[in-house]
C-alpha positions as CSV (number, residue, x, y, z in Angstrom):
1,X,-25.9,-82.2,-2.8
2,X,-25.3,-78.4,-2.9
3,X,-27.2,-75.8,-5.2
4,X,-25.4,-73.7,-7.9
5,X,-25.7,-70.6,-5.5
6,X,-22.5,-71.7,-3.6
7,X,-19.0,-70.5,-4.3
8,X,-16.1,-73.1,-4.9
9,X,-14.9,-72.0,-1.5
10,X,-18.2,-72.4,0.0
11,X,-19.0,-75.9,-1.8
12,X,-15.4,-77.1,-0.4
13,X,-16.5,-76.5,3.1
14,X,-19.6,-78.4,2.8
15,X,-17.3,-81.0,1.4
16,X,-15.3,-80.9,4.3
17,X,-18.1,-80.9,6.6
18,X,-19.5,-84.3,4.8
19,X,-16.2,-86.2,4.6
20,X,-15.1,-85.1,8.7
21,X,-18.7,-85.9,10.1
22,X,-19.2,-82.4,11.6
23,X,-22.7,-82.3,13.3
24,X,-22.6,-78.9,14.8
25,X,-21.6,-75.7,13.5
26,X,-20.5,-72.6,15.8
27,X,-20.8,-69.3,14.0
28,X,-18.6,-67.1,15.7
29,X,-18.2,-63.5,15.9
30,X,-17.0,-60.9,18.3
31,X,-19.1,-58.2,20.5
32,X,-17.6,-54.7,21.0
33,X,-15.4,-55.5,23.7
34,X,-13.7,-58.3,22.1
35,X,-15.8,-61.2,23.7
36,X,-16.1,-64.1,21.3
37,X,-19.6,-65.2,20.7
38,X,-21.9,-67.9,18.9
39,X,-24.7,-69.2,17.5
40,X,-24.6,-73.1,17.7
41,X,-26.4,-74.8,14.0
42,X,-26.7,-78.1,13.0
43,X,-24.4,-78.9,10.5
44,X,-27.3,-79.4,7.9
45,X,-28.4,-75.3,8.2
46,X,-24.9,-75.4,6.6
47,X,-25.6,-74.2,2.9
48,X,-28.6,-72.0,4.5
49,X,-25.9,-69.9,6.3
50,X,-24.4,-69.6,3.1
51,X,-27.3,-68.5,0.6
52,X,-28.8,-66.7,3.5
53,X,-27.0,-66.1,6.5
54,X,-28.6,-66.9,9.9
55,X,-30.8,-64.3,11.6
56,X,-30.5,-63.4,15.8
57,X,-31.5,-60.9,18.3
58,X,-28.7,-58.2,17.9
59,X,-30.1,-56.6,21.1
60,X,-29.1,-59.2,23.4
61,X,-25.5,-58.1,22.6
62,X,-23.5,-56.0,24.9
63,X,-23.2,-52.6,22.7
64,X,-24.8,-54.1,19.3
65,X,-28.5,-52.3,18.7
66,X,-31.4,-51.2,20.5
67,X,-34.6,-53.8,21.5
68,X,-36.6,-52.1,18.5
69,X,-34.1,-52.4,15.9
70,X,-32.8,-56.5,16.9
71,X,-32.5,-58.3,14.1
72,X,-28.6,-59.0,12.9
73,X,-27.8,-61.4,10.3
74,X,-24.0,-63.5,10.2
75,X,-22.7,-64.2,6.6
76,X,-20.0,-67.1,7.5
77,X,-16.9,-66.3,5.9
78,X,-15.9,-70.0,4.1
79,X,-11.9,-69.2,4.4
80,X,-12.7,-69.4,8.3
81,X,-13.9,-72.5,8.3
82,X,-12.3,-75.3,11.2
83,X,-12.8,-78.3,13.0
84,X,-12.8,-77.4,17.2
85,X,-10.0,-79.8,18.2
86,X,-11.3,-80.1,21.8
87,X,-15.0,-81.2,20.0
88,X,-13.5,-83.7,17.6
89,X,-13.6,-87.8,18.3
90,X,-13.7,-90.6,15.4
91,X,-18.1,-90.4,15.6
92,X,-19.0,-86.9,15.3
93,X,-17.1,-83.5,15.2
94,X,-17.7,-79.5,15.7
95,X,-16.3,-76.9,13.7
96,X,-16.0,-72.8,13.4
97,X,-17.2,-70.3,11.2
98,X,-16.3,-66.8,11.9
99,X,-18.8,-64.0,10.8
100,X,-19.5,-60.9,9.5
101,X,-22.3,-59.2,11.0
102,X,-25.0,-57.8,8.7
103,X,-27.5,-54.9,9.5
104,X,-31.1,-56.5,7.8
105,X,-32.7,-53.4,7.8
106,X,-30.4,-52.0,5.1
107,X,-28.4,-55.4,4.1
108,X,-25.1,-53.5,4.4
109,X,-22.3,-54.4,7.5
110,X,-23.3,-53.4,10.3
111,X,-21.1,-50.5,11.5
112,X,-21.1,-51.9,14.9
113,X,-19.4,-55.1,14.0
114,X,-15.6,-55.2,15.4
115,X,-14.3,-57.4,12.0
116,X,-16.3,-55.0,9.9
117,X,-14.1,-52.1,11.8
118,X,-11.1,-53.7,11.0
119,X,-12.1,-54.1,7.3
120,X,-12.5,-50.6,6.7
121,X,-9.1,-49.8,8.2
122,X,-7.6,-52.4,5.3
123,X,-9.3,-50.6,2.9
124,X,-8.4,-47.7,3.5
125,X,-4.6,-49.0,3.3
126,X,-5.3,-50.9,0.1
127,X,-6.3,-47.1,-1.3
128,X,-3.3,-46.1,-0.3
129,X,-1.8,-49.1,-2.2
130,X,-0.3,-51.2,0.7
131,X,-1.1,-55.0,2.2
132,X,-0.3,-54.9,6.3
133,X,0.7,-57.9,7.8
134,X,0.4,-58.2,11.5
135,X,2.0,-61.0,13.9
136,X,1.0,-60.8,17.6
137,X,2.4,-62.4,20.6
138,X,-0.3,-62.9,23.1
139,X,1.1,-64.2,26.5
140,X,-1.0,-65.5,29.2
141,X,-1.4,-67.5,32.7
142,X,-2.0,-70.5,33.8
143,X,-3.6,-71.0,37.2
144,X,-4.6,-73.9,38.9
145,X,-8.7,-74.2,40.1
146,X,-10.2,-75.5,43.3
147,X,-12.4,-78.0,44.3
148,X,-15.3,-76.6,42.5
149,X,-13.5,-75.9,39.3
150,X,-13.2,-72.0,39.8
151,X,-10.1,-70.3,38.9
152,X,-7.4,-69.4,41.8
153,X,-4.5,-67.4,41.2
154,X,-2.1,-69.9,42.0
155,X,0.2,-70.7,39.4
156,X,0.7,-74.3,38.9
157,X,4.6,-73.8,38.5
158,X,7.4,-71.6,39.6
159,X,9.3,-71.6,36.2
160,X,10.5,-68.3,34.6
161,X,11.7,-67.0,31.4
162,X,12.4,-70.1,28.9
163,X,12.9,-72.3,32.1
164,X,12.6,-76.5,31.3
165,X,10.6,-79.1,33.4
166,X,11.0,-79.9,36.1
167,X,10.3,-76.1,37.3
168,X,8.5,-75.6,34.0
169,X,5.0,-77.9,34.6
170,X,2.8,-76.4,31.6
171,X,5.2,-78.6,28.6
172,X,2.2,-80.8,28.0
173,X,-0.7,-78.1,28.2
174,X,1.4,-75.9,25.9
175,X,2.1,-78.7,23.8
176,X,-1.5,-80.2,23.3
177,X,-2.2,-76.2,22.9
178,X,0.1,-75.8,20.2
179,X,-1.7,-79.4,18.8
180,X,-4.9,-77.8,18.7
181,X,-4.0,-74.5,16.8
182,X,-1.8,-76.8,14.5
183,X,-5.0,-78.9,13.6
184,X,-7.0,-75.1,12.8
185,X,-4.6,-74.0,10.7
186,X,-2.3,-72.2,12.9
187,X,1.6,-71.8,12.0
188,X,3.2,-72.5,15.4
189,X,6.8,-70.9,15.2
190,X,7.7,-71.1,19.5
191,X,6.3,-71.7,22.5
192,X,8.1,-71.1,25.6
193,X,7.7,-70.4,29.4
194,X,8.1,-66.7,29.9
195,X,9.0,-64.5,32.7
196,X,6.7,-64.8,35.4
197,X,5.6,-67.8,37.1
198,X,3.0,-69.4,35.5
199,X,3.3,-67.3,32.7
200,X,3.2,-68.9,28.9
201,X,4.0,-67.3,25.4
202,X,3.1,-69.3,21.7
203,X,3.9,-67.6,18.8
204,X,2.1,-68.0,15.2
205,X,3.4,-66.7,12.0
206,X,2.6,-63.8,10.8
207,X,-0.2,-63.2,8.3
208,X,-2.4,-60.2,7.1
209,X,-4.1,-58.2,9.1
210,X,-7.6,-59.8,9.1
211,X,-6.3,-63.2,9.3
212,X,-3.9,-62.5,11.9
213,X,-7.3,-60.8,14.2
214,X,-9.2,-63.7,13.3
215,X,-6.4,-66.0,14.7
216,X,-5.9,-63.9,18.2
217,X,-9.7,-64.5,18.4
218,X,-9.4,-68.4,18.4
219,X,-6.0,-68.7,19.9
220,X,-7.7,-67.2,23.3
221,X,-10.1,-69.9,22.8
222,X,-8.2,-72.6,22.3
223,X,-6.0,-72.0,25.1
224,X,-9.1,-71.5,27.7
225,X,-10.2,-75.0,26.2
226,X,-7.5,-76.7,26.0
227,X,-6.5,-75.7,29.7
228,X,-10.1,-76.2,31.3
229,X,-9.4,-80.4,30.0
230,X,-6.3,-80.0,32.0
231,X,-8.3,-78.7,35.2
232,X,-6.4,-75.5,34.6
233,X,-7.7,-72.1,34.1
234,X,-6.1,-70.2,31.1
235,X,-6.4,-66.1,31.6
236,X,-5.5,-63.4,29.3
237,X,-6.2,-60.7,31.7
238,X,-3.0,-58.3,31.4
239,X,-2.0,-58.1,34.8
240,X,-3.9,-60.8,37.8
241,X,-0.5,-61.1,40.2
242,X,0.6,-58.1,41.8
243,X,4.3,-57.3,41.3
244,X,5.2,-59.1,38.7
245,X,5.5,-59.2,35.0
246,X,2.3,-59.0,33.1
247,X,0.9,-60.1,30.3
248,X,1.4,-58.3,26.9
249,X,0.5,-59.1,23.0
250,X,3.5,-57.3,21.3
251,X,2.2,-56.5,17.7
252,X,4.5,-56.7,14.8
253,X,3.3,-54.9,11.7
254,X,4.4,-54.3,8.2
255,X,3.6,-52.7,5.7
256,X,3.8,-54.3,1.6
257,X,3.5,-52.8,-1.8
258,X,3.6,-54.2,-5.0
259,X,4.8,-57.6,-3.3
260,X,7.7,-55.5,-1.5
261,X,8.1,-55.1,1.9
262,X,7.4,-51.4,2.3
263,X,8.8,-50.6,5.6
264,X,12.2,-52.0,4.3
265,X,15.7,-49.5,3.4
266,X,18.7,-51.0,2.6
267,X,20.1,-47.5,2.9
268,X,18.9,-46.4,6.0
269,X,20.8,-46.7,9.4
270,X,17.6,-48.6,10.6
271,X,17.2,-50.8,7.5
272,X,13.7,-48.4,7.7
273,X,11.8,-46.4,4.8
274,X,10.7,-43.2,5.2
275,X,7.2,-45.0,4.8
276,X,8.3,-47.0,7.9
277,X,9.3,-44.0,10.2
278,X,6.4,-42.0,8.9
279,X,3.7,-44.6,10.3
280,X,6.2,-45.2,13.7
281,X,5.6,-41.4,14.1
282,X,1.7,-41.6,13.7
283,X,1.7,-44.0,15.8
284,X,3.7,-42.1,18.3
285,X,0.9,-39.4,17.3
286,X,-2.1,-40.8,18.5
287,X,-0.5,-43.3,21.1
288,X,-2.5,-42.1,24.3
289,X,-6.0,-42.7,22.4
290,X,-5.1,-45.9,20.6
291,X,-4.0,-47.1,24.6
292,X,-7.9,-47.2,25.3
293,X,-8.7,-49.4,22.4
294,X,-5.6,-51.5,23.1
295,X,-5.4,-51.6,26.5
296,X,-8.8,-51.7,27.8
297,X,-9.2,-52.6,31.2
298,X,-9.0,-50.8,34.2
299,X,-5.9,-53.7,34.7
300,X,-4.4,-52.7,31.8
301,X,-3.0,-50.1,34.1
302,X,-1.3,-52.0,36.7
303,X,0.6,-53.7,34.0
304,X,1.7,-50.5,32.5
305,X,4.0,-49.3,34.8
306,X,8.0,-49.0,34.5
307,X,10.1,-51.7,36.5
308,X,8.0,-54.6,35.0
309,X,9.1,-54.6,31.3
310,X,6.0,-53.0,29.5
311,X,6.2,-49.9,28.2
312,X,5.0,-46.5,29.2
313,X,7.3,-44.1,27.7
314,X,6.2,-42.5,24.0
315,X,8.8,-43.0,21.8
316,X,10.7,-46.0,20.0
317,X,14.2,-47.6,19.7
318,X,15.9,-50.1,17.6
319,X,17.6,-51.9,20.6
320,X,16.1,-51.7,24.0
321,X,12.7,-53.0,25.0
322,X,11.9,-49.7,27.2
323,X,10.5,-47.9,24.3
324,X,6.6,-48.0,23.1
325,X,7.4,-48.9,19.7
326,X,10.9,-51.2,18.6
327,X,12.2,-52.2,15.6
328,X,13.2,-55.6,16.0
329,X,16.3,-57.3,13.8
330,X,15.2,-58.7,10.7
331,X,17.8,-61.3,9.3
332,X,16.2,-60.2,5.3
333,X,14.4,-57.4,4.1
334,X,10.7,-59.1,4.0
335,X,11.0,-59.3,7.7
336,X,11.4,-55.3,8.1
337,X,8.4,-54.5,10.4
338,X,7.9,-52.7,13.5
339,X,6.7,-54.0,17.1
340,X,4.2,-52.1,18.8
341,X,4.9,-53.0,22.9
342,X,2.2,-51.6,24.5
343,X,-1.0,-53.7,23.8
344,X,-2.1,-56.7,25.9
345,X,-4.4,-59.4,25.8
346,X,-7.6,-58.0,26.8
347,X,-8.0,-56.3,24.0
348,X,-10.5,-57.1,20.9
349,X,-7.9,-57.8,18.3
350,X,-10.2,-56.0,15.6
351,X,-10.2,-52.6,17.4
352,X,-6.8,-52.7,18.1
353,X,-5.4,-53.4,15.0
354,X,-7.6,-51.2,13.2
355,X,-6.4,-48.1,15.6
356,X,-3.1,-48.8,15.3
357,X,-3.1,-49.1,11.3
358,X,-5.3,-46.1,11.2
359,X,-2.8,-44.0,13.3
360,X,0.1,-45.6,11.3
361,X,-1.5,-44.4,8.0
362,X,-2.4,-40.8,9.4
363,X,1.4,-40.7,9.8
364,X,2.5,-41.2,6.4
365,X,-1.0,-39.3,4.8
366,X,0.4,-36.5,7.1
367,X,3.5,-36.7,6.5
368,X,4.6,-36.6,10.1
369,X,8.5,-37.1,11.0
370,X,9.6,-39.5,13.5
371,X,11.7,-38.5,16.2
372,X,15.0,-40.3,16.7
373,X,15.7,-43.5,18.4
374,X,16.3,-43.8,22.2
375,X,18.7,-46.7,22.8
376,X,19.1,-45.7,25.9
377,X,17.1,-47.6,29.1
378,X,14.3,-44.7,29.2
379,X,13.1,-46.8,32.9
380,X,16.5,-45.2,33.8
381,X,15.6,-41.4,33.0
382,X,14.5,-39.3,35.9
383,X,12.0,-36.7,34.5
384,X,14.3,-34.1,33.5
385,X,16.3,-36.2,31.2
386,X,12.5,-37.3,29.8
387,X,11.4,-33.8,29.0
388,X,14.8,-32.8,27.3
389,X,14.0,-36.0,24.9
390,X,10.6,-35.0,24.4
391,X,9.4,-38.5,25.7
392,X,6.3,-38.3,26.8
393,X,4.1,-41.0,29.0
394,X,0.9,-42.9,28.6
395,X,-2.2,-42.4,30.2
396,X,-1.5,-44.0,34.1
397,X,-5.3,-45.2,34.0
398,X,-8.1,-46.0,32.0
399,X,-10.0,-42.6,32.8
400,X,-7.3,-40.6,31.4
401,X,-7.4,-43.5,28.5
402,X,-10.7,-42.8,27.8
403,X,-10.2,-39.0,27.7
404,X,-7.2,-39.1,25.2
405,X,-9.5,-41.0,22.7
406,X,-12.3,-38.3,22.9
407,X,-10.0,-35.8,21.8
408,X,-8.2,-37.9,18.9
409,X,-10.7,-37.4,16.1
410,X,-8.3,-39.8,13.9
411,X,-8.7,-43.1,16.7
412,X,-12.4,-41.8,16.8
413,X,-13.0,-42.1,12.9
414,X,-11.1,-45.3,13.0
415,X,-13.5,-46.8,15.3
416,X,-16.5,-45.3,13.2
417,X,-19.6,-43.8,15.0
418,X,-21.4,-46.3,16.4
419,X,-18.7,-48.5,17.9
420,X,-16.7,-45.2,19.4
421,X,-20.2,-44.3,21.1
422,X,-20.8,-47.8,22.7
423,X,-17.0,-48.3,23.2
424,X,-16.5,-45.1,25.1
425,X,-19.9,-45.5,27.3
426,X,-18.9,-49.0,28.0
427,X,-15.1,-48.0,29.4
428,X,-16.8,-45.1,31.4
429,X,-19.0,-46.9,33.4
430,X,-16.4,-49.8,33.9
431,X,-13.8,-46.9,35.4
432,X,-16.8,-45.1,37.5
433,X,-17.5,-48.4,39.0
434,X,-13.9,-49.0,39.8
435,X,-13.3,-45.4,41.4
436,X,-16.7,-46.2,44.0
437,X,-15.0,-49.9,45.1
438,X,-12.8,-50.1,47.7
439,X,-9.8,-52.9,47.7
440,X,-8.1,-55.4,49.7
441,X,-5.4,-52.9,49.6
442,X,-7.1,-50.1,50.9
443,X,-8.8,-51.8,53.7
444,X,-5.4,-53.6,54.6
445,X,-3.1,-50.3,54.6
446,X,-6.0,-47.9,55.9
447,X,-8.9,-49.7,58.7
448,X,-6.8,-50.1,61.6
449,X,-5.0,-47.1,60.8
450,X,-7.3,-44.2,60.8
């Protein structure tokens, strides 16, 4: 039995918790720096979470509050709701709830919430009359662990780009992966072997913005599940081999108004609105800040660098994948959209997709014009060629990262005070701990030498 203070939506999901034998519920949400966390309920504090939400200690929360002001509440959002695939047998079953995080002191969102970041960013697009659509492609590693279980770096096949079995071992991880989301909800479009050894790529449908963060969220879980049952350990870290390709999340976004695809010309060379090019060229704008939100690691860096296929070079091209921002083929106009290259895997999906829709929508408030197209390969240019195309680079480190999004006022606002704060003192002392280390590579090329 449910009280009358449930929502149909709400009231379904205690249905569905009834009729699947769910015991446990994990209410999930996501810290500052885009680490999924949760507080584990019985099933039965179901309709509590509900009415009332469920109360925990905010301070113990990398970047969340202060010891004296703790208290956090999560509202489960009931369209999140899903059984955990790798939980589930015929007796008993686990399922998800993702949250929003509520200040108690005032009962409004708490501003340092990621989602709630995100959230504004839509609103502020819905203002401005548009729906955004986002559809990521998050590509990761597989590596095979020792004897203790820990993760190695050795890849547990030497397959490349859309290679078969027998050199392509991951089919059945990838395939009980692509189960998994399947039985959460997930749209599975491909899923293929991609460049690198041991290097994997699934792609889901594209859905709005929210929904599509929300998804990246559980798809890194999923994938680190589902791989651990394997004995394999699933890493989203943008670059862990040296020399090769690493790992990116290519971001395809579009704009809709009125149930039309905004970012969509049939008269334009492009097949691209003005609307289009004008959030391409905020984009282009604020590039170098939005990198620190969407590239976040000091490894970030060691994937962004030319010769390995990710982008470094500020501009954008219909055709070649050299450019920061390309505007991919679309076979009808609902499919007109734009891919942003440049962010990986690391990132917290809410941050990043709120910067790079804030940016996008400074463009077109501002009216800013969008350069034309390279189609040439801009890896190619030496840096003369760069500077009489105006194409300029992004930051070669997270330092300089760091430094681009103290100065951009618009990626600032987008992030909103308290999370900018924490965000930028969290990436400081990670890249003044890195500068005081010393690596493999330095004591390999230097101790016997000097």
């Amino acid at each position: 039995m449910t009280s009358g203070n449930l929502s149909a939506e709400e009231e379904a999901v205690i249905e569905q918790i009834e009729e699947q034998n769910v015991d446990f519920l994990r209410l999930q949400f996501t810290d500052i720096l885009g680490t999924v966390k949760n507080v584990s309920v019985p099933a039965s504090q179901a309709e509590k979470a509900f009415t009332e939400g469920i109360y925990f200690d905010g301070s113990s929360i990398d970047g969340f509050v202060r010891i004296q002001e703790s208290d956090m509440r999560l509202e489960p959002d009931p369209s999140t709701f899903a059984i955990l695939p790798w939980r589930n047998t015929e007796e008993s079953a686990a399922a998800r709830l993702i949250c929003d995080v509520m200040d108690t002191s005032t009962g409004e969102p708490f501003s340092g919430d990621p989602r709630g970041v995100l959230k504004r960013a839509i609103e502020r697009a819905e203002d401005m009359g548009y729906d955004i659509n986002a559809a990521p492609e998050p590509e990761f590693f597989l590596f095979e662990e020792d004897e203790d279980g820990r993760a190695t770096t050795k890849t547990n096949d030497a397959g490349g780009y859309f290679d078969l079995a027998p050199k392509d071992l991951a089919q059945d991880v990838r395939r009980d992966i692509i189960y998994g989301l399947e039985s959460m909800g997930f749209d599975i479009e491909a899923s293929h072997h991609e460049v690198a050894q041991g290097q994997h790529e699934i792609n889901f449908t594209y859905d709005d913005a929210l929904s599509t963060a929300d998804n990246v969220a559980t798809f890194r879980s999923v994938v680190r599940a589902i791989a651990a049952e394997h004995d394999l350990h699933a890493t989203f870290m943008p670059k862990p081999i040296p020399r090769i390709n690493g790992s990116g999340m290519h971001t395809h976004i579009s704009l809709f108004q009125g149930g039309e695809n905004a970012f969509h010309d049939d008269d334009d060379e492009f097949n691209l609105s003005e609307t289009a090019k004008q959030f391409v060229a905020g984009i282009l704008e604020h590039a170098p800040a939005i990198t620190a939100v969407s590239n976040p690691t000091v490894n970030s860096y060691k994937r962004l660098v030319p010769g390995y296929e990710a982008p470094v070079y500020v501009a954008w091209s219909d055709r070649n994948r050299s450019a920061l921002i390309r505007k991919p083929a679309a076979r009808v106009p609902a499919a007109s959209r734009i891919e942003a290259r440049f962010p990986d895997p690391s990132c917290n999906p809410y941050l990043a997709f709120a910067a790079l829709i804030h940016a996008g929508l400074d463009g077109i408030e501002q009216g800013l014009e969008c350069p034309d197209p390279v189609r040439e390969n801009i890896y190619e240019f030496d840096e003369a060629k760069r500077e009489e195309y105006g194409i300029n680079t992004l930051p070669t480190n997270l330092g300089e990262a760091v430094d681009a999004l103290e100065e951009d006022e618009v990626i600032g606002d987008a992030l909103g005070e308290h999370v900018y704060e924490k965000f930028v003192e969290a990436k400081r002392a990670e890249f003044k701990d890195y500068l005081v280390d010393v690596s493999d590579w330095e004591l390999d090329r230097y101790l016997e030498t000097f």
